[in-house]
C-alpha positions in Angstrom: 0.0 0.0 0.0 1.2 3.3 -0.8 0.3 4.2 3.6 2.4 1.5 4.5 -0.5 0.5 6.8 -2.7 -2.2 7.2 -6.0 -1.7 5.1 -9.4 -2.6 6.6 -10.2 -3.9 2.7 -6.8 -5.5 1.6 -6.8 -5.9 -1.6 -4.6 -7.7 -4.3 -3.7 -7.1 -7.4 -4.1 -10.5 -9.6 -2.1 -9.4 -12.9 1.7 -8.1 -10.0 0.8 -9.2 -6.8 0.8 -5.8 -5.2 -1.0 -5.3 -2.1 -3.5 -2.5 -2.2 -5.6 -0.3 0.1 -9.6 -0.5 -1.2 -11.8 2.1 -0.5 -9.5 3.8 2.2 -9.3 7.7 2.6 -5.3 7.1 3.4 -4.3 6.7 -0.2 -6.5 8.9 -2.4 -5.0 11.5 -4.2 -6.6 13.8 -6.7 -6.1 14.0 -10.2 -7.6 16.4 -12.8 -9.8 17.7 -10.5 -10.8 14.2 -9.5 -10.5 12.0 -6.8 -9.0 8.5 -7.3 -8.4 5.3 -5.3 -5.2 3.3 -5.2 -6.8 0.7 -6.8 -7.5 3.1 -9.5 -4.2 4.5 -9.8 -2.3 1.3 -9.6 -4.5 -0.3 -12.5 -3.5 3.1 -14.8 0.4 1.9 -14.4 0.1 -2.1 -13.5 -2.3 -2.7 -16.4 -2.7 0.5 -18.5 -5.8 0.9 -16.6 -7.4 -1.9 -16.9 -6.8 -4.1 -13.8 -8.4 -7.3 -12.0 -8.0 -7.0 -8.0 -9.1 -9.6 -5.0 -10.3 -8.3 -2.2 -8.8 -10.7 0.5 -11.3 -9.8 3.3 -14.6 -10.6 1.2 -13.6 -12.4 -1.9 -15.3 -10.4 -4.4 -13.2 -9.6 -8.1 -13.1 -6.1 -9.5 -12.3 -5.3 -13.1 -10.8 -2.0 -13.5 -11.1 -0.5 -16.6 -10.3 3.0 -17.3 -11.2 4.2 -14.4 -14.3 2.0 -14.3 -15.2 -0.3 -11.6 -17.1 -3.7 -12.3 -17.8 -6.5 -9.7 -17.0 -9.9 -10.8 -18.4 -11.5 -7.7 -16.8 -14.1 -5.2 -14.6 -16.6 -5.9 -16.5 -19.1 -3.6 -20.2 -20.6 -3.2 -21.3 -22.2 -0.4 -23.1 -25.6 -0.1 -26.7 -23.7 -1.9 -24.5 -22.7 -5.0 -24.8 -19.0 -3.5 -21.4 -16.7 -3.1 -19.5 -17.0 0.2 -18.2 -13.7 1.1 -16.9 -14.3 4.2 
């Protein structure tokens, strides 16, 4: 993370391996007037803005693309066929 603190949403990055801050006020920076992420920024230099990202706390998938946030969903289902997020 670009804090150097331990996110309440850790989040990893599934193209480097970097870990990432998610939704955190601590890492935000503005840019043209806009305010962007971490997960943002690091997709714009990892991938050329477009990114895929694990959140390790709920195991949802984000798809960055330029600048654009998509949920994939969780990588897990439970016995019902339903996501697990926890």
């Amino acid at each position: 993370t670009v804090c150097k603190t331990s996110s309440p949403i850790p989040t990893l990055c599934l193209t480097c391996g970097t870990f990432l801050c998610c939704n955190s006020e601590c890492c935000r920076r503005e840019e043209a007037g806009q305010t962007i992420g971490e997960v943002t920024q690091h997709a714009q230099t990892c991938g050329f803005g477009t990114c895929v990202f694990l959140q390790l706390s709920n195991s949802l998938v984000h798809i960055v693309a330029d600048g654009f946030i998509s949920c994939w969903g969780s990588l897990y289902l439970n016995g019902h066929g339903e996501e697990e997020y926890n």
